[in-house]
C-alpha positions as CSV (number, residue, x, y, z in Angstrom):
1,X,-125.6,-63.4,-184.3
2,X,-128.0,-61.1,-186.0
3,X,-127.3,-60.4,-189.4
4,X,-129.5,-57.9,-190.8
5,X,-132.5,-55.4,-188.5
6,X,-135.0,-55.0,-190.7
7,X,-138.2,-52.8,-190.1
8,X,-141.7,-54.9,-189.1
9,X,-144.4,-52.4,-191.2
10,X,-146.7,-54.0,-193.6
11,X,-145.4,-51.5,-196.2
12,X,-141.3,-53.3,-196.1
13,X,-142.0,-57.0,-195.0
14,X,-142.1,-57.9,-199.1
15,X,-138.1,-56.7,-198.6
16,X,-137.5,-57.7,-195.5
17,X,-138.1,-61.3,-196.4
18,X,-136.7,-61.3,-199.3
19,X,-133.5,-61.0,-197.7
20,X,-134.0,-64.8,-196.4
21,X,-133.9,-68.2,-198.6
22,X,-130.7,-66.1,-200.9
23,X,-128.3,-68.4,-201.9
24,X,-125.4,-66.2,-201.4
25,X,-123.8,-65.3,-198.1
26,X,-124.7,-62.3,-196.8
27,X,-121.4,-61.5,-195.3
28,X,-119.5,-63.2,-198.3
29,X,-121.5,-61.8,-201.6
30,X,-119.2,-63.8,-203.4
31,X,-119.9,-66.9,-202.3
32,X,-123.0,-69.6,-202.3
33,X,-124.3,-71.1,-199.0
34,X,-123.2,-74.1,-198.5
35,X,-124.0,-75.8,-194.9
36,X,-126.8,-75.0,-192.2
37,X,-125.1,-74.4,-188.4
38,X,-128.1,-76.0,-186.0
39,X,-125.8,-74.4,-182.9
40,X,-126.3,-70.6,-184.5
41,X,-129.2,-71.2,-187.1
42,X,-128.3,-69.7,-189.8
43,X,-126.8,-71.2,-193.2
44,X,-123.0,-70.5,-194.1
45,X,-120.9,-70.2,-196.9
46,X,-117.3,-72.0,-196.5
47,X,-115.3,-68.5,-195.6
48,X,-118.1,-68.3,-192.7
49,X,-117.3,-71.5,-191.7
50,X,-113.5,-71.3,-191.9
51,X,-113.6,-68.0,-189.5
52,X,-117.0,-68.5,-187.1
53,X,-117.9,-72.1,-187.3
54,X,-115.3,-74.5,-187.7
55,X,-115.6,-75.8,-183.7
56,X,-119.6,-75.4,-184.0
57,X,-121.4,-79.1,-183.2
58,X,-124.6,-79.7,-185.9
59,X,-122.9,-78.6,-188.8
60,X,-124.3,-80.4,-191.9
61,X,-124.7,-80.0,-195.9
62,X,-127.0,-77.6,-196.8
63,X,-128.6,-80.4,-199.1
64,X,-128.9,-82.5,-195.9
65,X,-130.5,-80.1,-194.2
66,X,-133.3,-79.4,-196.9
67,X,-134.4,-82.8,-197.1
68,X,-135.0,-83.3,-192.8
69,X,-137.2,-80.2,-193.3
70,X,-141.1,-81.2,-194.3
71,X,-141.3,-77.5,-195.8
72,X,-145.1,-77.7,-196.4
73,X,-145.6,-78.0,-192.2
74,X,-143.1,-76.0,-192.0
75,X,-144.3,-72.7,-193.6
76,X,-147.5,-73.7,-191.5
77,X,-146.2,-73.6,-188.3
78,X,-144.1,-70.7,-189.3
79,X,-146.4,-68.8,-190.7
80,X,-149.1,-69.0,-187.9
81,X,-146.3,-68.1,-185.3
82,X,-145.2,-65.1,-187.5
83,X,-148.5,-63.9,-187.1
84,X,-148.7,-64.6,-183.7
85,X,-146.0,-62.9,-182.7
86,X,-147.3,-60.1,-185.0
87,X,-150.4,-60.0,-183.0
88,X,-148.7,-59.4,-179.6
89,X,-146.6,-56.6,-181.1
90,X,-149.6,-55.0,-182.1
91,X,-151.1,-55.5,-178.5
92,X,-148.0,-54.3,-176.8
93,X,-148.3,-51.2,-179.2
94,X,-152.1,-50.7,-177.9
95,X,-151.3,-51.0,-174.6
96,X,-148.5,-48.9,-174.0
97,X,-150.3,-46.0,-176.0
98,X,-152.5,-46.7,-173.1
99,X,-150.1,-46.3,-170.8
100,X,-149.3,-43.0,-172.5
101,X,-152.8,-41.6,-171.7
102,X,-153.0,-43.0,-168.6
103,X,-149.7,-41.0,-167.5
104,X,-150.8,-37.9,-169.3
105,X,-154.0,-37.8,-167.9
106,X,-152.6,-38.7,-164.1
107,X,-150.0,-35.5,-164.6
108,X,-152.9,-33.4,-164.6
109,X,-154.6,-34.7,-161.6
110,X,-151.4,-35.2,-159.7
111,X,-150.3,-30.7,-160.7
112,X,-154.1,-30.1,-159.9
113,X,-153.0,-32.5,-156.1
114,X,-149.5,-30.4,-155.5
115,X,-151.9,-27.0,-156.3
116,X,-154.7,-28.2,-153.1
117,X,-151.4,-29.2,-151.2
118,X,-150.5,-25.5,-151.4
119,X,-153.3,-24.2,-150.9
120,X,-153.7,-26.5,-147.8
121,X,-150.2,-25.3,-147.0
122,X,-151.3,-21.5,-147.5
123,X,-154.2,-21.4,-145.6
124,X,-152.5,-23.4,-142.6
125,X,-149.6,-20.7,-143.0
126,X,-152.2,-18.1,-142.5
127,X,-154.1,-19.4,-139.6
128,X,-150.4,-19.4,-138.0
129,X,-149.9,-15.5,-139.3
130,X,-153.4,-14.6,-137.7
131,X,-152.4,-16.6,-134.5
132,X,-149.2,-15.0,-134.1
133,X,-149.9,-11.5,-135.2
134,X,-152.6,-11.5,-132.7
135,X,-149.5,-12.6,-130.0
136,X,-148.0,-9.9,-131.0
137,X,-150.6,-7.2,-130.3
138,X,-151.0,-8.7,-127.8
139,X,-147.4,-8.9,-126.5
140,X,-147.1,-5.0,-127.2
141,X,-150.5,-4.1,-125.3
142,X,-148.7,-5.7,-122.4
143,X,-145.8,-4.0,-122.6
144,X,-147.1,-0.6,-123.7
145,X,-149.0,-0.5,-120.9
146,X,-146.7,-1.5,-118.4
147,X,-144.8,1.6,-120.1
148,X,-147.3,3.9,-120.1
149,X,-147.7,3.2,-116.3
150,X,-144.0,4.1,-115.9
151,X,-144.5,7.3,-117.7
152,X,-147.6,8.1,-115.9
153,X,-145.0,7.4,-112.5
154,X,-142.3,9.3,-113.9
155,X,-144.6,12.4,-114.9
156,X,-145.8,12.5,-111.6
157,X,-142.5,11.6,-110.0
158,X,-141.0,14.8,-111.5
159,X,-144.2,16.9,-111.4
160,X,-143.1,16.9,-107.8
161,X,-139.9,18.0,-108.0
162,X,-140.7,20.7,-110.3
163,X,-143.0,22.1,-107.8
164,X,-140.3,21.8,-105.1
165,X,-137.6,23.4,-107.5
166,X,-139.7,26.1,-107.8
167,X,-139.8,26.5,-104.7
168,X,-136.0,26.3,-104.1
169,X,-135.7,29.1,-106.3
170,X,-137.4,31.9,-104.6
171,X,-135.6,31.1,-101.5
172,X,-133.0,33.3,-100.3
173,X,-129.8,31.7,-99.9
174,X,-128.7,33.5,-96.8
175,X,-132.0,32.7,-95.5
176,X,-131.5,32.0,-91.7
177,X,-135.0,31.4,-90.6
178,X,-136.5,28.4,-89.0
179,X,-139.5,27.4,-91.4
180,X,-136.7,28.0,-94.4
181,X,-134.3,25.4,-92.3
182,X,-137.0,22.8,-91.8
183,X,-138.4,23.3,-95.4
184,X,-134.9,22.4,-96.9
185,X,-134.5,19.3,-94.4
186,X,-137.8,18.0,-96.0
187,X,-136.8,18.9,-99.6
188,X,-133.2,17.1,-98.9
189,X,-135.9,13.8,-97.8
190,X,-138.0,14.6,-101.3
191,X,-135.0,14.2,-103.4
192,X,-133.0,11.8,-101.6
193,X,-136.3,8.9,-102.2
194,X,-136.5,10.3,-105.3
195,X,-132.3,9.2,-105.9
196,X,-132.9,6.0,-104.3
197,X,-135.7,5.3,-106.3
198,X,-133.6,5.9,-109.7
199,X,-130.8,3.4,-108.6
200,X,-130.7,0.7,-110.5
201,X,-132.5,-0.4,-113.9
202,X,-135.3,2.3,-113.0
203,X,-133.0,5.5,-113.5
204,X,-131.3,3.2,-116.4
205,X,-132.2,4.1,-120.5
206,X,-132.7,1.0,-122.3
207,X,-133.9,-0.1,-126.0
208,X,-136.8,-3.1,-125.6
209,X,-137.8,-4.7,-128.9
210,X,-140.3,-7.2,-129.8
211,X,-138.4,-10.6,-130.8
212,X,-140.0,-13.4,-132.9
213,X,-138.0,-16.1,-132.5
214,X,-139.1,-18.6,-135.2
215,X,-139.9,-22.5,-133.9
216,X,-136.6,-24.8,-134.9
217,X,-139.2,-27.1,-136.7
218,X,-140.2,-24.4,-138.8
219,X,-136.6,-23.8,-140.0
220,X,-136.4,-27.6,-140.9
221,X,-139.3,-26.8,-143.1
222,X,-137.8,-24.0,-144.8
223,X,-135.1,-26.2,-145.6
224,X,-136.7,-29.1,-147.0
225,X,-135.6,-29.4,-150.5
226,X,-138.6,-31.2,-151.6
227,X,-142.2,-32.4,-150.2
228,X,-142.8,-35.4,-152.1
229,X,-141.6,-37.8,-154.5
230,X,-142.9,-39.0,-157.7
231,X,-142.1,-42.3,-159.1
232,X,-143.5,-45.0,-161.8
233,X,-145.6,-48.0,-160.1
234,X,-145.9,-50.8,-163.1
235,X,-147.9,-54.0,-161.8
236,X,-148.6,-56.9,-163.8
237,X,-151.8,-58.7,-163.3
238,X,-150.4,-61.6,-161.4
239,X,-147.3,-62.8,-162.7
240,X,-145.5,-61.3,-166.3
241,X,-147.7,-62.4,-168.9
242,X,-146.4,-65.1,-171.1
243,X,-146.9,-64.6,-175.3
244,X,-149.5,-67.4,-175.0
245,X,-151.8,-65.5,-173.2
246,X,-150.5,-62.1,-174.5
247,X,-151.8,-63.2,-177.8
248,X,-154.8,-64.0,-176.7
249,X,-155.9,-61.9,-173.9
250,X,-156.9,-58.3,-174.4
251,X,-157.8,-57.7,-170.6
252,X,-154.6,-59.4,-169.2
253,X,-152.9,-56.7,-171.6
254,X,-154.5,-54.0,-171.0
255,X,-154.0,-54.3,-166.9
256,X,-150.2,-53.7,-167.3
257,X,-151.1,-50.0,-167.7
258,X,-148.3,-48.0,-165.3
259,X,-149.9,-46.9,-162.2
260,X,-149.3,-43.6,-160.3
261,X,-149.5,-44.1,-156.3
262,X,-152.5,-41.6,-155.2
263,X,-151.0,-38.6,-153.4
264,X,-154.0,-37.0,-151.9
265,X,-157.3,-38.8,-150.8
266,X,-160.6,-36.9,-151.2
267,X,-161.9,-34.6,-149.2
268,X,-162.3,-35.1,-146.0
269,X,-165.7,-34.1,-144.5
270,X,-164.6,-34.7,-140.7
271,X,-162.0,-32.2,-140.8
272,X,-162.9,-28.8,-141.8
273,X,-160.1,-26.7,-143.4
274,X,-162.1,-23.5,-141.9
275,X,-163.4,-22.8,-138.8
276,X,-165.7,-19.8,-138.2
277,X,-166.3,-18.1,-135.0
278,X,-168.8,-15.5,-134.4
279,X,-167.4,-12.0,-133.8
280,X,-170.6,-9.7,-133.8
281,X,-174.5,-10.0,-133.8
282,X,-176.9,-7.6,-135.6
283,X,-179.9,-6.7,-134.7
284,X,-181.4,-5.0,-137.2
285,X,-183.6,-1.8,-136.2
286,X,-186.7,-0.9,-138.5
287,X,-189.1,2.4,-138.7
288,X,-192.3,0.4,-139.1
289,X,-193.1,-3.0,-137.3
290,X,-195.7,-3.8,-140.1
291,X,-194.0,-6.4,-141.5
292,X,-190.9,-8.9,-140.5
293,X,-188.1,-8.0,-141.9
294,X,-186.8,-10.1,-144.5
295,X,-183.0,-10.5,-145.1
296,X,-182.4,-11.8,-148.7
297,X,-179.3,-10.3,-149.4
298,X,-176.1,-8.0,-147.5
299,X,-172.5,-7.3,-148.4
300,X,-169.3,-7.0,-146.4
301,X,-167.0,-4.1,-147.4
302,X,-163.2,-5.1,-147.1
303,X,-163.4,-1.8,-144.5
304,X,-165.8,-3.9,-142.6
305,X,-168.8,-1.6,-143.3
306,X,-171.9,-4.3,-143.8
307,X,-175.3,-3.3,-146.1
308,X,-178.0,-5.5,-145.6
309,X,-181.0,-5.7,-148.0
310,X,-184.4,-6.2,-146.1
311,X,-187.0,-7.1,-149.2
312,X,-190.5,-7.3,-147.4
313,X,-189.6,-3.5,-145.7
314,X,-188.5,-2.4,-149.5
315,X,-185.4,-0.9,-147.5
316,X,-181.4,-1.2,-147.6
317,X,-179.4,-0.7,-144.7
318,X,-176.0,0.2,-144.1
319,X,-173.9,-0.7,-140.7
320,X,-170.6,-0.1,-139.6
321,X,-168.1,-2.7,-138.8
322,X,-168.8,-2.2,-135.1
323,X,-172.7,-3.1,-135.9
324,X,-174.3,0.3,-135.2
325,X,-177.0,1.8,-138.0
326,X,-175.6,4.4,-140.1
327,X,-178.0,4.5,-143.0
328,X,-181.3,3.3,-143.6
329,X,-183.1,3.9,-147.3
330,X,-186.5,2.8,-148.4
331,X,-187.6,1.6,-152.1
332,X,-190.5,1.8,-154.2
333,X,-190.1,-1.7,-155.3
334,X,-188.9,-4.6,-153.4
335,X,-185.1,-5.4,-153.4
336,X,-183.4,-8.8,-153.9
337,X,-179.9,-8.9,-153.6
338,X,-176.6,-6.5,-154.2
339,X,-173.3,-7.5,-155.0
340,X,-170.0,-5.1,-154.6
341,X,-169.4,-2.7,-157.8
342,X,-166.4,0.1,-156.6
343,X,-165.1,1.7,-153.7
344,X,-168.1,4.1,-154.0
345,X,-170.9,2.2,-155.4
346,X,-172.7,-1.2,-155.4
347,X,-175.2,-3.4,-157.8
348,X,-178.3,-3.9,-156.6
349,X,-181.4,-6.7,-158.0
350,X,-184.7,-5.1,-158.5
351,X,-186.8,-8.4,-159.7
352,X,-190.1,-6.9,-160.3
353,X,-188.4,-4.4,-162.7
354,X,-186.3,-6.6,-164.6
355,X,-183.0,-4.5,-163.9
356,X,-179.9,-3.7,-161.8
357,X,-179.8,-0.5,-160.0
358,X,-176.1,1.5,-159.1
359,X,-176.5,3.0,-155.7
360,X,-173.7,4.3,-154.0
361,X,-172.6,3.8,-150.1
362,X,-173.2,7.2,-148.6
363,X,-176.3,8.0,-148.9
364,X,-177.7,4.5,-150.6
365,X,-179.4,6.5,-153.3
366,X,-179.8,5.3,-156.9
367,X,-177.4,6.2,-159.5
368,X,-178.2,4.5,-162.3
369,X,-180.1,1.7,-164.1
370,X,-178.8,-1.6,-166.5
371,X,-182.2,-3.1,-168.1
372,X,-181.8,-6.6,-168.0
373,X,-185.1,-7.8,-169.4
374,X,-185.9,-10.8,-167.8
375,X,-186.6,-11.1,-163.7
376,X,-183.6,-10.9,-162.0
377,X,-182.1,-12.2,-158.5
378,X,-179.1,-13.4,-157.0
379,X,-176.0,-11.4,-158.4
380,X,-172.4,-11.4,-157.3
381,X,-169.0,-9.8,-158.3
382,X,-165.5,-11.1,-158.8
383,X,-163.0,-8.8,-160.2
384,X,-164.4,-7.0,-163.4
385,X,-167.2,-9.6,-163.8
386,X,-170.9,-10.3,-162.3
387,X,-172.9,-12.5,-162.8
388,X,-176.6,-12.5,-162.4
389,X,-179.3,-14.7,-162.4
390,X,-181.8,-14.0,-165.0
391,X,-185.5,-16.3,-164.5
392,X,-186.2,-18.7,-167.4
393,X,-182.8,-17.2,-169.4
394,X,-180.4,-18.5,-167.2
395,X,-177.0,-16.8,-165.9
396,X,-175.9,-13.7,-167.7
397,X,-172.2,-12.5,-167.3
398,X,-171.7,-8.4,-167.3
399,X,-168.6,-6.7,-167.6
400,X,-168.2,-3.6,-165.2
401,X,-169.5,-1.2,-167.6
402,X,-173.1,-3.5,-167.3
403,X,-172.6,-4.8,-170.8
404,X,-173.3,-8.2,-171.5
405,X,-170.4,-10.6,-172.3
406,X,-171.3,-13.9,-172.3
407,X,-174.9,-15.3,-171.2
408,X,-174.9,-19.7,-169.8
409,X,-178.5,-20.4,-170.9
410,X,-180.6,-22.5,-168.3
411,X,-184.0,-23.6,-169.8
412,X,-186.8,-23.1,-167.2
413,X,-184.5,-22.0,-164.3
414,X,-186.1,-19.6,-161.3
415,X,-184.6,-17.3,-158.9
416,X,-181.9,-18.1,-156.2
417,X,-179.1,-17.1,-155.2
418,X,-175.8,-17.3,-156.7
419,X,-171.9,-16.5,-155.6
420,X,-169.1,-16.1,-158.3
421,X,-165.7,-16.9,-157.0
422,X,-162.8,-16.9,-159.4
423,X,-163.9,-18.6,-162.4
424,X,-166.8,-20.8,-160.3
425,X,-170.2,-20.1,-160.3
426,X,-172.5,-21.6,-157.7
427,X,-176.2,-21.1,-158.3
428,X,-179.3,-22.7,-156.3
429,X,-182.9,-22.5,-157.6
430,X,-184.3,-21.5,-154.1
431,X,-187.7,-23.9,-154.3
432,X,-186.5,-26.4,-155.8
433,X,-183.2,-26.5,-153.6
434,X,-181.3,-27.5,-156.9
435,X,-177.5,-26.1,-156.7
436,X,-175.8,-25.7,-159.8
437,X,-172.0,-25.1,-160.2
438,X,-170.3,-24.0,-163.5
439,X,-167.4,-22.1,-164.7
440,X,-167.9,-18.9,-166.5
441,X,-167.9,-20.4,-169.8
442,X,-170.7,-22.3,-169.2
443,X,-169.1,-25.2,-168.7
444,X,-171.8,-27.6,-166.3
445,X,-169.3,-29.0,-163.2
446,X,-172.2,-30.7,-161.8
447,X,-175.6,-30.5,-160.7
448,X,-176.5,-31.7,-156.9
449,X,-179.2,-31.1,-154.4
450,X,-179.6,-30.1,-150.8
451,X,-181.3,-32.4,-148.1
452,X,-184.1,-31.2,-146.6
453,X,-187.5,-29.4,-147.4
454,X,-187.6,-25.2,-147.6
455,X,-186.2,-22.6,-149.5
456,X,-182.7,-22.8,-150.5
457,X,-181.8,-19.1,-149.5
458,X,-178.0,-18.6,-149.1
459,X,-174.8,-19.6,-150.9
460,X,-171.3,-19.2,-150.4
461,X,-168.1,-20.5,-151.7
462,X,-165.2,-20.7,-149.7
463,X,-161.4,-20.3,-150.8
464,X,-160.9,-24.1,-151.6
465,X,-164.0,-24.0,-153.7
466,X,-166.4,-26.2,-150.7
467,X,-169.8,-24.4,-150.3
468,X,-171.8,-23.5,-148.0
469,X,-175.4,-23.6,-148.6
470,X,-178.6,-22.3,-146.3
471,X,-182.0,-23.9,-146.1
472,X,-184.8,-22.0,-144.2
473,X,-187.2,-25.3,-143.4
474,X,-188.8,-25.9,-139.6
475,X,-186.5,-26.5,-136.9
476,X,-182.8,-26.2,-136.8
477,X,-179.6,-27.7,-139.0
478,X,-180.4,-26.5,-141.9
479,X,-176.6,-24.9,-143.0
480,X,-175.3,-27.5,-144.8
481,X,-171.2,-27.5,-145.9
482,X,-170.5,-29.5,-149.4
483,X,-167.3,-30.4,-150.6
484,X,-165.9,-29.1,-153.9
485,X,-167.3,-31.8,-156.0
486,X,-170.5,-31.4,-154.2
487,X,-170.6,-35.4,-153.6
488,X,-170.6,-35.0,-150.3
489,X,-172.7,-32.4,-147.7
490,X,-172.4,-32.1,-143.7
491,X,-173.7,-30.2,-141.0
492,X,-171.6,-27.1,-140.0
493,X,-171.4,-27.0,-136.1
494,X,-170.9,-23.5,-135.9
495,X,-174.6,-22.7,-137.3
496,X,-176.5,-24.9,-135.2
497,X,-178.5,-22.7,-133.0
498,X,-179.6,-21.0,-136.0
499,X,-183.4,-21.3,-136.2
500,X,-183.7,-20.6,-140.1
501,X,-180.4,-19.3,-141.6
502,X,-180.9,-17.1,-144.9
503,X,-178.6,-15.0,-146.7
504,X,-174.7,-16.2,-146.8
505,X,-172.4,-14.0,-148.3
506,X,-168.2,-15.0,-147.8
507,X,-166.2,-12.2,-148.1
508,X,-162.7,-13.8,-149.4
509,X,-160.9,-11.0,-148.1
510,X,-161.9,-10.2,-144.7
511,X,-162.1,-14.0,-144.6
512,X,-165.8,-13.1,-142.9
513,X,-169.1,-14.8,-143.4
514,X,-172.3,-12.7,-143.1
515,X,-175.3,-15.1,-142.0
516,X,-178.9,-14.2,-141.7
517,X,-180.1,-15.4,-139.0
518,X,-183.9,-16.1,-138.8
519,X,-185.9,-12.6,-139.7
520,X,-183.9,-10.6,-137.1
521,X,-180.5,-11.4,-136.4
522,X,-177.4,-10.9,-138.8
523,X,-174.8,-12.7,-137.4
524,X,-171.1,-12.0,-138.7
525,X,-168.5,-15.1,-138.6
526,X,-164.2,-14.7,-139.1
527,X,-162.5,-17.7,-140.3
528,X,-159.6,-18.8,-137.7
């Protein structure tokens, strides 16, 4: 039985109200209110009550309705419930702006939850493509062999029959001697094994392929139409709030925010999404046993060729991807850490003379030189950008020309190592065993540290942005594994037995892991 909808701002309640108290009809200008309905409260003019209210029970004089009303406790009463009422608007208003940013801000972590589902998704897709390419070499080998021990067969098969052709040849046909007799009899027993032996599927061609014959399960995958569903939780405290407690009660309002339901938990420490196994040891060779040699930096070429910097010896050494020493090269000044520049050439950290050297892969020679100015150590590349820790400056960012592009200043910070992986940057200050992890704008993700006394002397980050992180201290477990939000560290089984692990270096795509083992051992890992 509304009559009018009128707006609730501050700036049209003046004519909103105004609209009340008239004492013409609102549906009949023409005509004065003359009677208050109790059944519909509202007051009506005698038209109104001819068409809408004539069978209505509690309809009285207007006049008669005035004077029941104490108006003075009335406009109280209505007043304080006006504003009241008012208030809960407002509150409802609030709170559902809250619910706004709630939802907008649980969007972005539910897109940033379907992205690691992928990713989870990918990498399980390619430990299935490495399992079952490696089935299908070895399915091949098998059968390659087993053909190329039939050829072998046949060669020799028909090696003997060409001998006894040409034999057959240089016989006379009118030939009537014995030893000619008895040499075709034994011919005739030749070629006859030779026919029997060809009977069958042996003397048959045929056309053998390799089949993959996809699991059913598989093809139910392919057909899913979706992988999840996304749907609007709202809860209430206990029960709906009443307008009592509404206007009241800020916290009872501000728990109705809508809820998302969680679609991925945090990461789960227990179950590693990459498993390394060891596929080669490295022993490195050296010209002078003076000193120890000291790994503090190496690189993994995607052709599988490994360079290794030893910093005591002053020396760089390059393998190849079967481990044997093609190239060694020593330094005037001692080395720190390279990082991977071109096909041809790589960066290389020469602390002492506050600059990065070009050297390229042949011969290891120097090339060229970027002046840094400050003392420089870990470095790495991703795409046209390195980064480079720079002592008591911070991390700057070159582009590949070796101009600087950006610098993330870091007051007081020392040498370390440092891996830059897409738009991450993980950096730890080797004595104090402080890892840092930004973007490449500087942004600070967070700052955490590792367990344990020593060095901090290798760091790595893997494809879903976890890290791995080396600590040479006494004794063994010392190659801790940290989640991406670096809240949580374990122990990585793999490394165990490794007395005092050193360099790390993750080479994304060889999905290899070099690891410095001690002082004389380079130990190379693939992910399966």
């Amino acid at each position: 039985m509304k009559r009018v909808q009128f707006a609730v701002s501050d700036e049209m309640n003046h004519t909103a109200a105004s609209i009340y108290g008239s004492e013409f009809c609102p549906n009949h200008p023409s005509y004065k209110v003359v009677s208050w309905c109790s059944t519909h409260e509202i007051s009506i003019c005698m038209v109104c009550f001819k068409l809408d209210h004539a069978k209505c029970k509690g309809v009285e004089p207007l006049e008669e309705a005035i004077k029941s009303t104490n108006s003075k406790a009335e406009l109280k009463s209505l007043r304080q419930r006006v504003e009241e009422t008012r208030n809960i608007f407002k509150r409802l208003v609030k709170d559902r702006n809250h619910n706004i940013d709630a939802l907008e801000n649980q969007k972005d972590v539910l897109k940033a939850d379907v992205k690691t589902f992928k990713e989870r998704i990918y990498q399980h897709l390619e430990r299935l493509e490495y399992r079952l390419e490696k089935e299908i070499d070895l399915a091949l080998d098998r059968h390659k062999h087993k053909l190329e021990d039939q050829i072998f067969e046949y060669n020799q098969r028909d090696g003997t029959l060409a001998s006894l052709y040409n034999d057959l040849i240089h016989i006379n046909e009118d030939s009537t001697e014995n030893h000619t007799i008895l040499f075709l009899k034994e011919a005739n027993v030749v070629q006859r094994k030779e026919e029997e032996f060809l009977k069958g599927d042996v003397g048959s061609l045929k056309n053998i392929n390799l089949q993959l014959k996809m699991d059913e399960t598989v093809r139910k995958v392919v057909d899913v139409p979706t992988i999840a569903n996304v749907k609007m939780v709202e809860s209430y405290p206990t029960n709906p709030p009443d307008l009592q407690s509404l206007s009241k009660d800020d916290k009872q309002s501000e728990s109705m925010l809508i809820k998302v339901e969680e679609s991925v938990k945090e990461y789960n420490m227990d179950k590693f999404k990459f498993v390394f196994e060891r596929d080669i040891d490295i022993k490195p060779t050296f010209s002078t046993n003076a000193l120890v040699p000291e790994v503090t930096g190496g690189m993994i070429l995607p052709d599988g060729r490994l360079f290794v910097v030893d910093k005591v010896n002053k020396r760089l050494l390059g393998y190849t991807a079967k481990g044997q020493l093609a190239k060694e090269t020593f330094m005037e000044y001692e080395p720190y850490a390279m990082t991977y520049l071109d096909v041809n050439r790589f960066y290389l950290t020469v602390p002492s003379q506050l600059c990065i050297e070009i050297r390229d892969y042949g011969a290891l020679q120097f090339s060229e030189r970027i002046d840094i100015k400050h003392h420089v150590s870990g470095i790495s590349s991703y795409e046209d950008t390195i980064a480079v820790v720079c002592e008591n400056f911070g991390i700057a960012l070159l582009d590949h020309t070796g101009a600087m592009v950006n610098k993330i200043p870091m007051k007081g910070n020392k040498e370390g190592p440092l891996h830059l992986l897409g738009k991450t940057i993980c950096y730890a200050e080797s004595k104090k065993g402080t890892i840092h992890v930004l973007s490449v704008s500087g942004e600070v993700k967070f700052t955490t540290t590792v367990k344990g006394l020593g060095y901090v002397q290798g760091i790595a980050v893997l494809r879903d942005s976890s890290f791995l992180v080396s600590r040479s201290s006494p004794g063994n477990k010392v190659t801790w594994h940290f989640s991406p939000d670096g809240h949580q560290q374990a122990l990585r089984e793999e490394f165990e037995s490794f007395k005092s692990p050193r360099s790390i270096v993750y080479e994304k795509k060889l999905k290899k892991l070099f690891v410095a083992n001690g002082v004389r051992t380079i130990s190379i890992f693939r992910e399966v």
